[in-house]
N, CA, C and O of each residue as an XYZ file, in Angstrom:
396
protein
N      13.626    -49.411    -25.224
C      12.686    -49.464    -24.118
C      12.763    -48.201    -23.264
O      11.690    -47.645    -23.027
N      13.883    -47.672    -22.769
C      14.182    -46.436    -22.445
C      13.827    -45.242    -23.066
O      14.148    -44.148    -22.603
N      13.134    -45.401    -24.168
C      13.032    -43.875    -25.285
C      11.490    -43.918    -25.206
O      10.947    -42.988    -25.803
N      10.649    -44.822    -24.582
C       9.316    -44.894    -24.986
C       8.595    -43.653    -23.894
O       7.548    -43.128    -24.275
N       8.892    -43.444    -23.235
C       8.299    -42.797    -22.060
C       8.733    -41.503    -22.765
O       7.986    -40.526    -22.702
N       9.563    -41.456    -23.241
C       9.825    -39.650    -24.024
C       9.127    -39.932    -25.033
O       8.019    -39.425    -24.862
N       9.180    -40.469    -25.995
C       7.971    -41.060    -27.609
C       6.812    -40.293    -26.960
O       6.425    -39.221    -27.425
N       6.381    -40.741    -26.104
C       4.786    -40.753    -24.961
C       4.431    -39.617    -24.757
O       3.215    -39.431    -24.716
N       5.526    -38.223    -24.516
C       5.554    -37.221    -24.116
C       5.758    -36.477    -24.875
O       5.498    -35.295    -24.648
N       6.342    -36.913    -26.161
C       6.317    -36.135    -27.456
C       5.100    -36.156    -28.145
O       4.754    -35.065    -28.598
N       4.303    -37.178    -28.360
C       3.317    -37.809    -29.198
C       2.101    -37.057    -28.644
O       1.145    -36.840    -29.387
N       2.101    -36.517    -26.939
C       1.129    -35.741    -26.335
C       1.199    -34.385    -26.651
O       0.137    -33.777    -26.789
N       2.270    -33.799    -26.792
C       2.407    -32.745    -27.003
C       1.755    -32.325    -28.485
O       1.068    -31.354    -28.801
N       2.139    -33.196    -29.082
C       1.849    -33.146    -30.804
C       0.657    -33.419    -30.744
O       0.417    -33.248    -31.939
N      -0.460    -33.757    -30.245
C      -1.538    -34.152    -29.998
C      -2.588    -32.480    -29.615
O      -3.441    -31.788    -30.172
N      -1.706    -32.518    -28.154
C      -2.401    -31.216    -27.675
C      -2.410    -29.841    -29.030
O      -3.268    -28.992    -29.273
N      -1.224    -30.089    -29.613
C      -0.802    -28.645    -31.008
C      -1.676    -29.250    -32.006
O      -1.402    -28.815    -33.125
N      -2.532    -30.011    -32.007
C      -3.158    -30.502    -33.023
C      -4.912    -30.146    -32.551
O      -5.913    -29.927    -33.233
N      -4.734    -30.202    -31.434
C      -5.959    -30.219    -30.526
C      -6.004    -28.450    -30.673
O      -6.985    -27.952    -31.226
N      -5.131    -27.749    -30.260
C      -5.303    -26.022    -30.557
C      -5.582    -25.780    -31.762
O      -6.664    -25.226    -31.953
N      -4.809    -26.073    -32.840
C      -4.972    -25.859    -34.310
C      -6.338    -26.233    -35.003
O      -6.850    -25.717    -35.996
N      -6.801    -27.291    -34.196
C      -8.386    -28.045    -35.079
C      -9.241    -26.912    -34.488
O     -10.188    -26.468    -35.137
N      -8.777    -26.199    -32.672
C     -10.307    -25.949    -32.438
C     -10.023    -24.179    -32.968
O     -11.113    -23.608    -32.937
N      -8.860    -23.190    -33.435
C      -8.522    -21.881    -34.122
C      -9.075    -22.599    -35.144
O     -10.265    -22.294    -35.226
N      -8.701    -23.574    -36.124
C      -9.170    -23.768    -37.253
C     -10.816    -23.768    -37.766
O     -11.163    -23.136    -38.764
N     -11.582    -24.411    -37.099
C     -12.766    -24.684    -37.316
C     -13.111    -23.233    -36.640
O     -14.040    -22.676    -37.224
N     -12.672    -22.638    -35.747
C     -13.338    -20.848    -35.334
C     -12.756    -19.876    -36.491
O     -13.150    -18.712    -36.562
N     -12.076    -20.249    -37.133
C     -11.612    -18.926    -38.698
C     -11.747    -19.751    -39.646
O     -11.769    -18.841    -40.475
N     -11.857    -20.648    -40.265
C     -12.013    -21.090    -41.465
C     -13.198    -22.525    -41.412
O     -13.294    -23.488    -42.172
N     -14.010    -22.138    -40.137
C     -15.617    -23.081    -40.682
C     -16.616    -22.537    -41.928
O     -17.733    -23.045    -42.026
N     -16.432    -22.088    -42.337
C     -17.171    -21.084    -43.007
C     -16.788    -21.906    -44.663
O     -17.759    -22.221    -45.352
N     -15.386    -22.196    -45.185
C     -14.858    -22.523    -46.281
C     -15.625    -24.208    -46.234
O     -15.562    -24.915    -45.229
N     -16.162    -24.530    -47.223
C     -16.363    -25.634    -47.912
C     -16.074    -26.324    -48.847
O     -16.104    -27.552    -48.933
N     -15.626    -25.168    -49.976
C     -14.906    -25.355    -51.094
C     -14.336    -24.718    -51.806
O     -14.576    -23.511    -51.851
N     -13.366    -25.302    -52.630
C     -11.963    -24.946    -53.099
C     -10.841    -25.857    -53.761
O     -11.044    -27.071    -53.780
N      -9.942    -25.464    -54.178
C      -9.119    -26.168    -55.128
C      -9.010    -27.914    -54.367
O      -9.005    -28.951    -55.032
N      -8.947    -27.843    -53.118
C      -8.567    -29.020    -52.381
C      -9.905    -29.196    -51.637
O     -10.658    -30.119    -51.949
N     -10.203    -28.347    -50.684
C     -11.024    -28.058    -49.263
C     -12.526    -28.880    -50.446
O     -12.944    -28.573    -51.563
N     -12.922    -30.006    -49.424
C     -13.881    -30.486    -50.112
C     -15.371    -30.652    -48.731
O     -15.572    -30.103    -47.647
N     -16.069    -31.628    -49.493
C     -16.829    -32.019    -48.246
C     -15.985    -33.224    -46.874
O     -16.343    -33.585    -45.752
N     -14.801    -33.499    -47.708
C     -14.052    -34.451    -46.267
C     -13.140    -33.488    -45.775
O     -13.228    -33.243    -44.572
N     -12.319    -32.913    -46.408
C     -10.958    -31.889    -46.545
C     -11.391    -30.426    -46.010
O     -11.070    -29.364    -46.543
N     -12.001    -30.546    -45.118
C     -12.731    -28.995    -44.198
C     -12.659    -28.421    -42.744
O     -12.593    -29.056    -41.692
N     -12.674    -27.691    -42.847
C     -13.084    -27.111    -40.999
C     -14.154    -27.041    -40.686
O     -14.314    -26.094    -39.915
N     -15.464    -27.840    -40.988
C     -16.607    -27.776    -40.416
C     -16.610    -27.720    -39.119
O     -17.066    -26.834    -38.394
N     -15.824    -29.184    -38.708
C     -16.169    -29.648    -37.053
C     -14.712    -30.241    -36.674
O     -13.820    -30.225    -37.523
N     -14.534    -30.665    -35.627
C     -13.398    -30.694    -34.465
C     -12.955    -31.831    -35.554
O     -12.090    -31.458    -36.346
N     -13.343    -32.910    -35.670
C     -13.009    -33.886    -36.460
C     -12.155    -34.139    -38.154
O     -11.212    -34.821    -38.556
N     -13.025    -33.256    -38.700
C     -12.262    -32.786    -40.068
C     -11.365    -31.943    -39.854
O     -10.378    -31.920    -40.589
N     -11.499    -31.084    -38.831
C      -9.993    -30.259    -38.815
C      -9.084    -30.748    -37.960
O      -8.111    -30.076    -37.617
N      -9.312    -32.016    -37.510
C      -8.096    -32.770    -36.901
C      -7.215    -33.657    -38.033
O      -6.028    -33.964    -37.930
N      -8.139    -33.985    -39.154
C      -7.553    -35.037    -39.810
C      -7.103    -34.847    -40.601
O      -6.354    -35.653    -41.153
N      -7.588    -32.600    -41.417
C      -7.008    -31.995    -42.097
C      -5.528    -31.444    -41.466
O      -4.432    -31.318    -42.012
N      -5.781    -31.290    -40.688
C      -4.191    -30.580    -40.039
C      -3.494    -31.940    -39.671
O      -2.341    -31.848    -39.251
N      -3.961    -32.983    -39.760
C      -2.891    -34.156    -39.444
C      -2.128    -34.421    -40.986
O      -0.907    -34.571    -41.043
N      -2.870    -34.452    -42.038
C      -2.514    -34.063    -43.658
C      -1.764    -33.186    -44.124
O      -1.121    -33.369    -45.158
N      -1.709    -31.674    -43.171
C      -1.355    -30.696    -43.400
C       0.090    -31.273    -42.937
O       0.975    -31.697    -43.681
N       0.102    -31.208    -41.934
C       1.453    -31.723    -41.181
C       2.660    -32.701    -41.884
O       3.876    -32.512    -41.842
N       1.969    -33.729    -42.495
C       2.475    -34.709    -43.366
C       2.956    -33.787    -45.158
O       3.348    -34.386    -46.159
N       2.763    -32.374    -45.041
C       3.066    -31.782    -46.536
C       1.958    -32.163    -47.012
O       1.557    -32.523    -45.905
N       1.043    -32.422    -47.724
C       0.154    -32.717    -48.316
C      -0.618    -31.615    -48.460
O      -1.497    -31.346    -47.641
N      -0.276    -30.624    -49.868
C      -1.144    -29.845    -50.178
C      -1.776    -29.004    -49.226
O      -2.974    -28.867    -48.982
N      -0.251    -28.177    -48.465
C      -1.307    -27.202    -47.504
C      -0.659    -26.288    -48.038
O      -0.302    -25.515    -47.149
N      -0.320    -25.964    -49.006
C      -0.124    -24.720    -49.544
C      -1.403    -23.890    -50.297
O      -1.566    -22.676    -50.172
N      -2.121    -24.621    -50.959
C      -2.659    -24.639    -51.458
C      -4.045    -24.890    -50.772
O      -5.020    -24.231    -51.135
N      -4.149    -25.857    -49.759
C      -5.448    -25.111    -48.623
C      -5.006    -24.087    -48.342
O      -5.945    -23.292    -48.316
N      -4.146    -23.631    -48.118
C      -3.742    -22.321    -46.902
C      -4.339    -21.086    -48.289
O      -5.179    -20.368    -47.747
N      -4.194    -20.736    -49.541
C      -4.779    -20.435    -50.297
C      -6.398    -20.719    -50.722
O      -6.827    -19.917    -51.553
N      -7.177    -21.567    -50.345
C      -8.458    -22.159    -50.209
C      -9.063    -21.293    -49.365
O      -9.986    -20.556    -49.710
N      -8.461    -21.349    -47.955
C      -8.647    -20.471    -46.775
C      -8.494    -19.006    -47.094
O      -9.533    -18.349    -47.024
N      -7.813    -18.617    -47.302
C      -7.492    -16.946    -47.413
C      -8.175    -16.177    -48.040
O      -8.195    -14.985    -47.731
N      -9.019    -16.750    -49.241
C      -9.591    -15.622    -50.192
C     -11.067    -15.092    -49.236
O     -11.753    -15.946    -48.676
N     -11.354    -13.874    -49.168
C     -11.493    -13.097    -49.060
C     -12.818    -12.511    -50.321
O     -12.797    -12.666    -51.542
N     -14.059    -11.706    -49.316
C     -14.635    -11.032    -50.291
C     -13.640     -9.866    -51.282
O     -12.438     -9.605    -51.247
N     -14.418     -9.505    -51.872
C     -15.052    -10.284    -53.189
C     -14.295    -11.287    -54.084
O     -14.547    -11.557    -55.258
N     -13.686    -11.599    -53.596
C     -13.282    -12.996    -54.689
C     -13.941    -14.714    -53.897
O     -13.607    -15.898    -53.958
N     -14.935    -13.960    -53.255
C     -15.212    -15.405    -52.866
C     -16.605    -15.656    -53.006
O     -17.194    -14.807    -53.676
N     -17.291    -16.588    -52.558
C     -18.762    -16.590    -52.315
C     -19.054    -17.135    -50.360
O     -18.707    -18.143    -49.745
N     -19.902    -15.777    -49.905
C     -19.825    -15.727    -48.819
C     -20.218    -17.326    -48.401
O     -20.786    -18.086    -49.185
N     -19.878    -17.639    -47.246
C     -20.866    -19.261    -46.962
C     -20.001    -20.436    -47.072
O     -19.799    -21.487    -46.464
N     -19.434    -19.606    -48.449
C     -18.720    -21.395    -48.738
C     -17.507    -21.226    -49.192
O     -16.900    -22.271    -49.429
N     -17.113    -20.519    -49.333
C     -15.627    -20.189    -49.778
C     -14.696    -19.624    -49.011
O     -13.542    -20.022    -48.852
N     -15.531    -18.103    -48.240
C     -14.551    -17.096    -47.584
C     -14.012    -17.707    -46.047
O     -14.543    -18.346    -45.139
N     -12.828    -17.204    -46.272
C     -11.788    -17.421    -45.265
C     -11.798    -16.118    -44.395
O     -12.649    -15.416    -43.848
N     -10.090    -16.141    -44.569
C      -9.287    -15.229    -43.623
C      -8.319    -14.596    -43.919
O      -7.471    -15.186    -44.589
N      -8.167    -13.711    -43.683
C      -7.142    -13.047    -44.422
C      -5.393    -13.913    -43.292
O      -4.255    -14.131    -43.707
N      -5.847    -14.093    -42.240
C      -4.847    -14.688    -41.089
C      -4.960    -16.121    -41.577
O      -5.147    -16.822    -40.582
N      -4.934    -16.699    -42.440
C      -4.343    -18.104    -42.909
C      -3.265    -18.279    -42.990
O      -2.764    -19.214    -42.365
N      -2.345    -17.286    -43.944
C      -0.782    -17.670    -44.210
C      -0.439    -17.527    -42.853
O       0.164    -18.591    -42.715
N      -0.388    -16.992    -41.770
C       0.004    -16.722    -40.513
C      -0.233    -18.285    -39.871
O       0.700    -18.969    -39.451
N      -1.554    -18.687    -39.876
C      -2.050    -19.711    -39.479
C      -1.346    -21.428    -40.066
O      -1.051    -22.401    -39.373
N      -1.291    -21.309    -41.052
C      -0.482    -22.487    -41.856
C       1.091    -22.660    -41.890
O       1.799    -23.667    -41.900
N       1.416    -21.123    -41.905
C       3.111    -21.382    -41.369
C       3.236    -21.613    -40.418
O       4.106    -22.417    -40.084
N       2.334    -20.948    -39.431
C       2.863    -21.259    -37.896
C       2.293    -23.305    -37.282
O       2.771    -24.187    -36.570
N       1.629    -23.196    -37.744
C       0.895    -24.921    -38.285
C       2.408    -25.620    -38.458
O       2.890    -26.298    -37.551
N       3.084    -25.387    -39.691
C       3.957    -26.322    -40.839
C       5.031    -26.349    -39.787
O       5.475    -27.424    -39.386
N       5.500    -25.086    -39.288
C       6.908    -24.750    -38.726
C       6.755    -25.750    -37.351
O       7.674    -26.485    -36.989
N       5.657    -25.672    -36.759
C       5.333    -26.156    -35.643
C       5.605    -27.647    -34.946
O       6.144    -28.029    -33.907
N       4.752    -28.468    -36.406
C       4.947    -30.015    -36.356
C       6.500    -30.129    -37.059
O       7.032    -31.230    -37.204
């Protein structure tokens, strides 16, 4: 009963780092639609999918491999729907290390 009021204050914090990460995420990698993983649910379109992707991410679940989805780069991509950022691996470690 004593630990809940810290739970409360942890769980916000992790909230707010989730809340920064969805809204960097969807401003550098809205653009990606698809990819080995990154689908029409698994995206940074909007505030929403990149909350529920970085809540996935967090849990290990194949963010190595988004974080690769994200990164490629013309010409290996198709503008619109593929290209990323070259600042992903930056973005996904600092993500992983974080939570």
């Amino acid at each position: 009963m004593f630990s809940i009021p810290s739970l409360m204050n942890v769980f916000m914090l992790l909230q707010l780092i989730f809340f920064m990460f969805s809204i960097l995420g969807v401003f550098m990698f809205g653009q990606v639609t698809e990819g080995d993983v990154v689908d029409e649910l698994k995206n940074f379109t909007n505030f929403f999918n990149a909350f529920l992707l970085l809540f996935a991410v967090s849990t290990g679940e194949d963010w190595n491999i988004i974080m690769f989805d994200c990164s490629r780069t013309p010409p290996n991509c198709i503008e619109g729907r593929s290209c990323g950022s070259g600042l992903s691996h930056l973005f996904f470690f600092t993500m992983v290390l974080v939570c």
